[in-house]
C-alpha positions as CSV (number, residue, x, y, z in Angstrom):
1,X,99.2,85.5,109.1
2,X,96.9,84.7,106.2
3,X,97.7,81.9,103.9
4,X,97.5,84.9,100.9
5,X,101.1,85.9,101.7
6,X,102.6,82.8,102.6
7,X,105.1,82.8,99.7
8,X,106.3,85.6,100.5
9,X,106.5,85.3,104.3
10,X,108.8,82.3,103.7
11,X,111.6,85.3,102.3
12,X,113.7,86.0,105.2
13,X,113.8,89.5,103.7
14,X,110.5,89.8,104.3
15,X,109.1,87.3,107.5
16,X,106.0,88.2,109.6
17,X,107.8,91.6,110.7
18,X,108.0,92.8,107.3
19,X,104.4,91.5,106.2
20,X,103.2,93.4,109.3
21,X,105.3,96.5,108.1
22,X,103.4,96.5,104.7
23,X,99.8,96.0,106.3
24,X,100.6,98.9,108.1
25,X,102.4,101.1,104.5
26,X,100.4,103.7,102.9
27,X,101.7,104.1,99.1
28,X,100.2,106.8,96.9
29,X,100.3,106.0,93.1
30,X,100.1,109.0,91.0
31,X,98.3,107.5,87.5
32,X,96.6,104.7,86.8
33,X,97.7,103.9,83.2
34,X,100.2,101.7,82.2
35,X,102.7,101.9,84.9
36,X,100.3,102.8,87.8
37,X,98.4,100.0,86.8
38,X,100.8,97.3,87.2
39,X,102.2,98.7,90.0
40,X,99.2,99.1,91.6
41,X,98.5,95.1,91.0
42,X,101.2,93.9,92.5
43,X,101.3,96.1,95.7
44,X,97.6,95.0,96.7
45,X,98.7,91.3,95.8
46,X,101.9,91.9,98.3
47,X,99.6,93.6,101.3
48,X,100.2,97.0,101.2
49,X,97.7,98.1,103.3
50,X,97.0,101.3,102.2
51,X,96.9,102.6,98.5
52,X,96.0,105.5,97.4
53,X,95.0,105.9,94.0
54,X,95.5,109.4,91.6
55,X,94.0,110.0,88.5
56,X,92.0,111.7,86.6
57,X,91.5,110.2,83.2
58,X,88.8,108.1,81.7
59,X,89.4,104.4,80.5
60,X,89.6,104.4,76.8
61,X,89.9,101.3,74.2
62,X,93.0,102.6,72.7
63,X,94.4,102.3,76.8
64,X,93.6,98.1,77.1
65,X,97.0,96.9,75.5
66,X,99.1,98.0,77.7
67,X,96.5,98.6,81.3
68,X,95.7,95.2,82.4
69,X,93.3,96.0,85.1
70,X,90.5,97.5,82.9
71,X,88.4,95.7,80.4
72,X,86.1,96.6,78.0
73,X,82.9,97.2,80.7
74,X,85.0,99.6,82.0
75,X,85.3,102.2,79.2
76,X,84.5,105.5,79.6
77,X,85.0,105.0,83.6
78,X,87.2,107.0,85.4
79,X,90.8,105.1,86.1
80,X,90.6,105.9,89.6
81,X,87.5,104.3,90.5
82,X,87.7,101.5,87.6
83,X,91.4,100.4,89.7
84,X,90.1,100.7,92.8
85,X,87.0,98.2,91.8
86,X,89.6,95.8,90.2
87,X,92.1,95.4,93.0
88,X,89.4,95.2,95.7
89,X,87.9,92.3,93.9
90,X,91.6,90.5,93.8
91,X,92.3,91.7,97.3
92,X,88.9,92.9,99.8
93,X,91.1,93.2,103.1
94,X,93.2,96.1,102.2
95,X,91.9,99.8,102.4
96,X,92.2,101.4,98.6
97,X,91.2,105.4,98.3
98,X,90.0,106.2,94.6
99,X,90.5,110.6,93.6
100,X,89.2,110.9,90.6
101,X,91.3,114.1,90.3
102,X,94.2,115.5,88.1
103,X,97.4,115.9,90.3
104,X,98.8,119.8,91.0
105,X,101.2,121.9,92.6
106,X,98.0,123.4,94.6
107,X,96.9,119.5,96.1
108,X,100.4,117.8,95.6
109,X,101.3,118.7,99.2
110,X,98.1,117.2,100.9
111,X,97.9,114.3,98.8
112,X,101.8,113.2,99.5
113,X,101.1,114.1,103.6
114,X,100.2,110.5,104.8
115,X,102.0,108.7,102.2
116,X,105.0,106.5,103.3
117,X,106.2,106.0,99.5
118,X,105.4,107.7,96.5
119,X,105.0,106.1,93.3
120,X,104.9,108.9,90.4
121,X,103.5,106.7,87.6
122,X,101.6,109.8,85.4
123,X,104.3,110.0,83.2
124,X,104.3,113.7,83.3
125,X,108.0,116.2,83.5
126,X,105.5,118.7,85.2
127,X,103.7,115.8,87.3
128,X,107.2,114.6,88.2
129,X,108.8,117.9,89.7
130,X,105.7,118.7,91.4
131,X,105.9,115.4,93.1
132,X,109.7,115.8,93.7
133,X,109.2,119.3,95.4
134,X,106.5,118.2,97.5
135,X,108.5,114.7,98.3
136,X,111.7,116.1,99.3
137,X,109.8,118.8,101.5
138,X,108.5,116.2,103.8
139,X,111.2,113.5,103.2
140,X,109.1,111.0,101.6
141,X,110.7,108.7,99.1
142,X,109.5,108.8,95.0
143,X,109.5,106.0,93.1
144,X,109.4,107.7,89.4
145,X,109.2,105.6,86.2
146,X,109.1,107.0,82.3
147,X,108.3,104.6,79.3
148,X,108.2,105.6,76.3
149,X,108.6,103.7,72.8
150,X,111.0,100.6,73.4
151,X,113.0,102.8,75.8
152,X,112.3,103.2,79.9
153,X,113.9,104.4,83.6
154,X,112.6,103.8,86.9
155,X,114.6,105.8,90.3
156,X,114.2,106.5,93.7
157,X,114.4,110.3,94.6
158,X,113.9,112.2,97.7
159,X,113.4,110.9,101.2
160,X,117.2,110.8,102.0
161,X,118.1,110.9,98.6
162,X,118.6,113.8,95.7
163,X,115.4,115.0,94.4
164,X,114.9,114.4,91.0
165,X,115.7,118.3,90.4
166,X,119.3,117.5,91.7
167,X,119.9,114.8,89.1
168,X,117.5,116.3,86.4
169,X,117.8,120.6,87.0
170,X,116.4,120.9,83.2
171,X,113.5,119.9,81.4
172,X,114.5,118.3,77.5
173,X,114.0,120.9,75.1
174,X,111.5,118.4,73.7
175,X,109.2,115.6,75.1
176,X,107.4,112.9,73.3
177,X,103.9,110.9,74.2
178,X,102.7,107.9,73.9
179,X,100.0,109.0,71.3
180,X,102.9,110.4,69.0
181,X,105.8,107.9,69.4
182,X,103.9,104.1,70.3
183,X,104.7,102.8,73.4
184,X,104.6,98.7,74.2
185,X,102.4,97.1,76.5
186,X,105.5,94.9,78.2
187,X,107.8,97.3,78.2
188,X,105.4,99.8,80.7
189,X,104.6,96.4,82.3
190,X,108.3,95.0,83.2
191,X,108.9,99.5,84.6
192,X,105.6,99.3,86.6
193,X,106.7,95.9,88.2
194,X,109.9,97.6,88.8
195,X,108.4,100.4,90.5
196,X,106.5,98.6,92.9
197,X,109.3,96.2,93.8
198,X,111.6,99.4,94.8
199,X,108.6,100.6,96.4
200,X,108.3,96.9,98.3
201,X,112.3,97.2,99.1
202,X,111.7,100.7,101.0
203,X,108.9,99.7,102.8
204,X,110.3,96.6,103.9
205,X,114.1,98.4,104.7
206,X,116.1,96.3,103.1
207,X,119.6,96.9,103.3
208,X,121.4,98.3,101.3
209,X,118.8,100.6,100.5
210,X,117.6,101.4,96.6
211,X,117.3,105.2,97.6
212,X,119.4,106.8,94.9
213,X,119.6,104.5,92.4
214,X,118.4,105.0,88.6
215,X,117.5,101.9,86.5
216,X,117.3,102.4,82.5
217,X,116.3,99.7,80.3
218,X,116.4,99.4,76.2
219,X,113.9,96.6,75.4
220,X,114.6,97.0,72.0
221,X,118.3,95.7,72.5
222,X,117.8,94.1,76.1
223,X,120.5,96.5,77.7
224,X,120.1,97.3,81.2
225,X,121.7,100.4,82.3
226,X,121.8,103.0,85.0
227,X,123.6,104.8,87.5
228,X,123.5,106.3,91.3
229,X,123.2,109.3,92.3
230,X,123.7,109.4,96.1
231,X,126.0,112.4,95.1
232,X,124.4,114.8,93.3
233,X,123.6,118.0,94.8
234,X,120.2,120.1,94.7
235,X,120.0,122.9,92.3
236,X,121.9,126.1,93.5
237,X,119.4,129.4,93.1
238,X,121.5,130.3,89.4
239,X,119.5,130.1,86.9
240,X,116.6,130.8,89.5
241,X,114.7,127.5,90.3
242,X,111.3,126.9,88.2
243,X,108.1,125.9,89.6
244,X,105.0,124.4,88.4
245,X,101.5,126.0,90.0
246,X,97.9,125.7,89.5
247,X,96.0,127.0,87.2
248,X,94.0,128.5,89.9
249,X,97.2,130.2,91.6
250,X,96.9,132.9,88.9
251,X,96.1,136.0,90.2
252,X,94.9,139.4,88.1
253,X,98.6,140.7,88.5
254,X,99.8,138.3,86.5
255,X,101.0,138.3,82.9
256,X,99.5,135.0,81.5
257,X,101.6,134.1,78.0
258,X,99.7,130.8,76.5
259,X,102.3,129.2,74.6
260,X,99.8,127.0,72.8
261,X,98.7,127.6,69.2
262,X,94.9,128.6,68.6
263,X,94.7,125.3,66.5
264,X,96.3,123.3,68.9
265,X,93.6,125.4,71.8
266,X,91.2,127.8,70.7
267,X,90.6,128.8,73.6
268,X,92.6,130.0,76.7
269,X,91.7,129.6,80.0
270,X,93.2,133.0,80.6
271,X,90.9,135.6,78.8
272,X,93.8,138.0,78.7
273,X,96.5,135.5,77.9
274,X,99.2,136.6,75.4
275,X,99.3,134.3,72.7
276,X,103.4,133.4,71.7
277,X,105.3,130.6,70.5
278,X,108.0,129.5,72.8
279,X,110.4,130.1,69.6
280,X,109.3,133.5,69.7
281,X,109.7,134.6,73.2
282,X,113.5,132.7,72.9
283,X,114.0,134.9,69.7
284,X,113.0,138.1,71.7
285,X,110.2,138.8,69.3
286,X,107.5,139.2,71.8
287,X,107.1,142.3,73.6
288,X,106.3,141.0,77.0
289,X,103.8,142.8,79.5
290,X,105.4,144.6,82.5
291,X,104.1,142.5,85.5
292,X,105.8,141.6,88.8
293,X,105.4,138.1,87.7
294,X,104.9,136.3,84.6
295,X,102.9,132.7,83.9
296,X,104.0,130.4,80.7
297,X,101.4,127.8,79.9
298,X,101.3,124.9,77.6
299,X,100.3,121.3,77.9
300,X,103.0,119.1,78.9
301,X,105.2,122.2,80.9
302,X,108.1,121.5,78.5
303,X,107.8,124.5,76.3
304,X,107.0,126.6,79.6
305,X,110.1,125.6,81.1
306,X,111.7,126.8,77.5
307,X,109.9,130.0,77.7
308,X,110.7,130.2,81.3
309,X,114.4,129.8,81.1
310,X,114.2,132.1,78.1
311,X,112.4,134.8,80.2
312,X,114.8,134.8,83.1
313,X,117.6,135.5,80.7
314,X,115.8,138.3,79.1
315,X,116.2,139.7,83.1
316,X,112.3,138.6,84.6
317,X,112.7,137.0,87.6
318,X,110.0,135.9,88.4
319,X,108.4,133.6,86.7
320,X,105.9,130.9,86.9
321,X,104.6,127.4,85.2
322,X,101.6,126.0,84.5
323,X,101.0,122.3,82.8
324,X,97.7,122.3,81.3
325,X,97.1,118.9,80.7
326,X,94.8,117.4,78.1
């Protein structure tokens, strides 16, 4: 066994065996920003033979304070690749797969198949459930993380244990980012770590296992809170589940409603979207097309899964999402 690991090889939790079992791991890390990033660090330090690396953004300056692996040659790079350069350089004798791609409900499948642990680290309510459907499909644990301000969580959903649907069946009514409410570099730093240990402690089986657990943390106050959720029970069919699809998915049938404003978007992907406010469609002031299914589209997914929810009790059952992303 190389000398790299010999600090951890000493653990009795971890041995030869276990430094055998991670040579042999595949973990796919969905973003490399803040949380992906130190995650990804300290899983290519430990041995993980196999990462796989999902993102794709761009480095930007404003992304440096808190996304240790990039520096300032590395700007205007693609995350993906930039990581993938980085942790090879720390590490050469582990195999690291760079998609320079944005994550959806059209590639979420394929990209989970080989995957022995799943690290959702985009930060994303739509990238989340998409990851949690295709997770708990094929039994694959999900390591998920959320930072933002002084305020964080980290759990471990799926393979075994609930999906994140069970314990979270609703989107909030409203979600903030990092580029509206701040977000500090340690306290993404101290979730990522966090991630990748839970994601160390499934690969390695330790007993008992971290599958179903939540971790919150308030680095404002230092409070460390949380909960399991072995328990909790998937979503029963009432109000009909919601799922997210790509934009690609849409088919002429469809009656596209673009919940973005024309400031925020001049323009719609969807020539023949309706344009509406999520307020209006809950206020029933939109007269909505006759179609045998309807598509809500905004950025985040959070006022789609609004409009959604508002739509099925106006009596449309069918009804489908779409995150837009930046």
């Amino acid at each position: 066994m190389s000398a790299r690991y010999s600090r951890q090889t000493i653990l009795p939790q971890v041995g030869d065996a276990g430094q055998a079992r991670l040579a042999a791991a595949s973990v796919l890390v969905v973003g490399a920003g803040g949380l992906g990033c130190v995650a990804l660090q300290y899983l290519a330090a430990a041995g993980v033979g196999r990462l796989g690396i999902v993102d794709h953004d761009i480095v930007e300056e404003s992304n440096l304070h808190r996304q240790p692996l990039y520096r300032m040659s590395d700007l205007g790079s693609t995350k993906a690749h930039a990581a993938r350069a980085a942790l090879l350089a720390a590490n050469p004798t582990i195999r690291i797969e760079a998609l320079g791609e944005r994550l959806t409900p059209a590639n979420a499948a394929s990209l989970t198949a080989t995957a022995d642990v799943v690290i959702d680290a985009a930060d994303s309510f739509a990238a989340t459930y998409v990851l949690s459907d295709a997770c708990h499909s094929r039994g694959c644990p999900l390591v998920s993380a959320s930072v933002l301000g002084l305020a964080g969580y980290v759990g471990v959903f799926c393979g075994g244990a609930p999906s994140y649907r069970a314990v979270f069946p609703e989107m909030p009514r409203a979600a903030g980012s990092c580029a509206q409410a701040g977000v500090l570099g340690t306290a993404v730093g101290v979730m990522g770590t966090l991630q990748a240990h839970l994601a160390l402690a499934l690969l390695l089986q330790w007993q008992p296992p971290v599958l179903g657990r939540l971790i919150s943390v308030d680095f404002r106050t230092l409070q460390i809170g949380g909960f399991a959720f072995s328990a909790a029970t998937e979503p029963a069919n009432l109000p009909l589940p919601l799922a997210f699809i790509a934009p690609g998915e849409v088919c002429a049938a469809d009656a596209v409603i673009d919940l973005r404003s024309r400031e925020e978007a001049p323009h719609s992907p969807f020539p023949g979207a309706l344009r509406a406010s999520v307020e209006a469609l809950e206020a029933r002031e939109v007269s909505v097309p006759a179609s045998s299914r309807i598509v809500v589209c905004c950025r985040s997914g959070v006022r789609a899964w609004r409009a959604a929810r508002a739509l099925q009790a106006q009596g449309h059952s069918n009804v489908a999402l779409i995150a837009l992303g930046e």
